[in-house]
N, C-alpha and C positions, 0 to 999 in steps of 0.2 A: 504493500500500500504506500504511496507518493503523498505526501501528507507539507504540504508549503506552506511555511509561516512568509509573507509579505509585511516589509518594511514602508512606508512611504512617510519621508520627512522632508519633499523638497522647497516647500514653502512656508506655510500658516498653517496646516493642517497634518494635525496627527495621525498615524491610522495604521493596523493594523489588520492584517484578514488572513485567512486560513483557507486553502483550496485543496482538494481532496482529488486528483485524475482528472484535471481540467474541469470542476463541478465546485462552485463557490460555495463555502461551510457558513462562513459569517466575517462581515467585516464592522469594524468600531473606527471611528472617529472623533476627535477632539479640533477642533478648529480652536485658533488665535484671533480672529475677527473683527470681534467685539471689541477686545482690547486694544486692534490696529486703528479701530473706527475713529477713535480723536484725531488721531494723524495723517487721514485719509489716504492710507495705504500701509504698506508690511513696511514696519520695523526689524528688523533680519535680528537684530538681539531681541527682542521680544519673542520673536517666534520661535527661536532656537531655546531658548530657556523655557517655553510653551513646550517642547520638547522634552525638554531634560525631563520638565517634573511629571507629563505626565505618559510616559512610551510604558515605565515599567508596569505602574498600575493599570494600563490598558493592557497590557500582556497579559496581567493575572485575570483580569475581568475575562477575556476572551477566553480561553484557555476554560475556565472553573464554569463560564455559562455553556460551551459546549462538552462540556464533563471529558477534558482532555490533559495528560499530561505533557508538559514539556519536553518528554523524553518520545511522544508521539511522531516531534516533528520529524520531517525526515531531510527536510531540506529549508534553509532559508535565504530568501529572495530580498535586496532591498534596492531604494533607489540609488542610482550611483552617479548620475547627471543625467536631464542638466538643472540648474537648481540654485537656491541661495547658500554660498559655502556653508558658512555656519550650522545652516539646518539641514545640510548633507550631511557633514560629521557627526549629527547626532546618532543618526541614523544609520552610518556605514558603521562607525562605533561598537553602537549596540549589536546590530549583526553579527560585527567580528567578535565580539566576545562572546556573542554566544554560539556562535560559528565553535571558535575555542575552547568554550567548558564544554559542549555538547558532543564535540566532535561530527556537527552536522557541514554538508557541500555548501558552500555560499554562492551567490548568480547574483552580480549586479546589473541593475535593468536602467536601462534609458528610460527614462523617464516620458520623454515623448510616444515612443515605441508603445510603452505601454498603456496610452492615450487611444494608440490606433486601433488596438485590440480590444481596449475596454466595450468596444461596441459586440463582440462576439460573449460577453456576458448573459445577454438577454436575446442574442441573435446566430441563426447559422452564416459564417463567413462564408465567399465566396473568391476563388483569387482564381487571377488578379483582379485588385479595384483600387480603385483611387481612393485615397484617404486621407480625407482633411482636417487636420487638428488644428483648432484656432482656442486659446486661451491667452493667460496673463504671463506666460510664456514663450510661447510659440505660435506664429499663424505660418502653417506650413502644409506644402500638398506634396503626396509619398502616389509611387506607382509601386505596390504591393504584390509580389508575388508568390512569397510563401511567406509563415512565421518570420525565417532566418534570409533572405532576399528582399530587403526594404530599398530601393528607388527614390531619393529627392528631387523630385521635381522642381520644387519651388518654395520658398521661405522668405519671410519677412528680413527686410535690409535693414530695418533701424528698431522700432516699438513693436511688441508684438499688440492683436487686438484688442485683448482683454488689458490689456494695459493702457492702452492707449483709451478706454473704454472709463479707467480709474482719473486716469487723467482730466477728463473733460467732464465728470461728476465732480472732482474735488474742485473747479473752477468755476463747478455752478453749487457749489455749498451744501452736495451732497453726501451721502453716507457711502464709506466704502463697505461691500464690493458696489461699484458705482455702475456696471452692467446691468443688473436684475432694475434696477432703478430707472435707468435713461431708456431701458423696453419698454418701461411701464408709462411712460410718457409719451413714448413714442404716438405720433396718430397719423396713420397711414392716408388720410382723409385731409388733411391739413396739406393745403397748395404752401409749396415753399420753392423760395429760389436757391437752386442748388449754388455750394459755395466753389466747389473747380468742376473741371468739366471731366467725364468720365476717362480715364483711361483708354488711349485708343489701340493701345494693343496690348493683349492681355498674357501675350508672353512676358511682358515683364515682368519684374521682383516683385513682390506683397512691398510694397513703403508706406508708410501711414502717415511720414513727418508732414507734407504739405497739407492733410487734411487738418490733422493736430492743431498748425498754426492756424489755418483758417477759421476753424472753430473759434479759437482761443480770442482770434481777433472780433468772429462774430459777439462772443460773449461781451465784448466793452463797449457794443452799442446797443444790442440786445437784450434784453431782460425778462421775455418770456422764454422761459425754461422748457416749455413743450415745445416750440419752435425750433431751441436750439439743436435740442434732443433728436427731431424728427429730421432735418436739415441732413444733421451728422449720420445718421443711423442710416437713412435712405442712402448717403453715399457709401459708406462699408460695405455696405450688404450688399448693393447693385456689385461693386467690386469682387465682392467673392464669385455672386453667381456666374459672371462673367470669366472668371476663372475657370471655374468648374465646366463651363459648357465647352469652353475652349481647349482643355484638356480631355473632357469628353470626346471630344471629335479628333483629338491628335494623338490618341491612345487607342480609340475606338472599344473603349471598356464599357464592360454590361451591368457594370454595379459600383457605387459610391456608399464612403462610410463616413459618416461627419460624426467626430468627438472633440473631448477638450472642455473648458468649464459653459465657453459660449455658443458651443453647440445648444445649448437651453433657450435661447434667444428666441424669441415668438416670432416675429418676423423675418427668420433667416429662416426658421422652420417652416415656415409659411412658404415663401419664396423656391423649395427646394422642388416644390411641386412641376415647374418649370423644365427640370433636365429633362431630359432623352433616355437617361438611363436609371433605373429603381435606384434607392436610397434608402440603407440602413444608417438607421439614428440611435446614438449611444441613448442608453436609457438614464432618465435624470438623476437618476439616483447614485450612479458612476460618471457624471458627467466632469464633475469637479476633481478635484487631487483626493484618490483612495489607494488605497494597498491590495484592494479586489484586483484592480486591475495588474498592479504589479505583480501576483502572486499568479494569477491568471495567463500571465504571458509567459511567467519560467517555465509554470506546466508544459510549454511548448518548447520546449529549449533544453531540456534534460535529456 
């Protein structure tokens, strides 16, 4: 029996999960969030010490609610990039030591990688597909052809989206995570003038700096907050789909996977309706930073 204990410490969020033969047992998480919310955005020492204090006691919790010993595990999986240093070494740390008293295999997982798989959680993968992870890390598109055969297409050159997402709530006096927020404002129905002009060829790089500043500039004349919202949001997301259909057609693939935190996003998901080719979507529940996912992807990797 293959029994993976999964690490994930690469940002604000704690977690923890156990996978059983590619079949997910339980996963715990602790997020930092709250505490980043004054500052509108992650403090890397905040979140690393969000770490420290509580990885062990989510170990024990997990472990005593699925009536398991320690000595169960057979393998442990953690994040190993890419990520906030600090709150990597919590977490490569803890693994190696208990890699060491256990004498269990250790598997350090990319962290992105295990973005692209979290969608085969709640879903039958298909390969090859295109697979788009867009979060507060990464907005990146992979041509996928097996587990171990990952393909970059295409990757952000400066912010990724969800960051850039934080960015443009903290300059409108939002709460972070400033994402879930500027969707919720968003209104598809509201005539606005778009702030640059679309991208006219969609081979190029994911860059979000030019839209950034134009925001940032709308915001010091602007003062309605759903406008700003709606303005900026309509221009992202026209950008991604635009991507995707253009890699659709220069790949000629028969399935797409979108994960990452802003895969959540109401109107990306709404929009996705649009490709040519199906579309499997991470489920919400794995969409953010988990250890399901990381633990899920070594299953394939042993």
């Amino acid at each position: 029996m293959v029994l993976i204990l999964g690490i994930e410490t690469s940002c604000d969020d704690t977690s923890l999960a156990i996978v059983q033969n590619h079949k997910l047992i339980d996963v715990l998480t602790i997020s930092s969030s709250k505490l980043q919310n004054k500052w509108g955005g992650v403090v890397p020492e905040i979140a690393s010490r969000n770490h420290e204090e509580h990885i062990l006691p989510l170990l024990l919790e997990l472990l005593n609610k699925n009536n398991l010993s320690i000595n169960d595990i057979t393998h442990i999986a953690y994040t190993d990039h890419p990520g906030l240093i600090g709150c990597l070494l919590v977490g490569k740390i803890f693994a190696k030591t208990l890699s060491f008293l256990l004498n269990k295999p250790l598997i350090p997982i990319n962290h992105v990688y295990g973005h692209i798989f979290s969608v085969g959680l709640t879903n039958k993968l298909i390969f090859p597909h295109l697979a788009l992870v867009v979060s507060g890390k990464t907005t990146s598109l992979f041509y996928v052809k097996s587990y171990s055969e990952i393909i970059t297409l295409d990757s952000a050159t400066d912010n990724a989206l969800g960051e850039i997402y934080d960015k443009v709530a903290r300059r409108l006096g939002l709460d972070y995570p400033g994402g879930p927020i500027i969707d919720s404002l968003f209104d598809n129905e509201l005539k606005v003038k778009p702030l640059l002009k679309q991208k006219s060829n969609p081979a190029k790089l994911f860059s979000y700096g030019g839209i950034l500043s134009a925001t940032l500039r709308l915001c010091e004349t602007e003062s309605n907050k759903e406008y700003i919202a709606t303005v900026f949001q309509s221009w992202v997301i026209n950008e991604l789909i635009n991507k995707l259909k253009y890699w659709i057609e220069k790949t000629n693939t028969n399935c797409i996977t979108v994960s990452g935190g802003v895969a959540a996003n109401k109107y990306l998901r709404s929009r996705l309706n649009e490709l040519k080719a199906p579309t499997l979507l991470v489920d919400l529940n794995y969409a953010g930073d988990n250890a399901a996912m990381i633990a899920y992807y070594a299953s394939f990797l042993i």
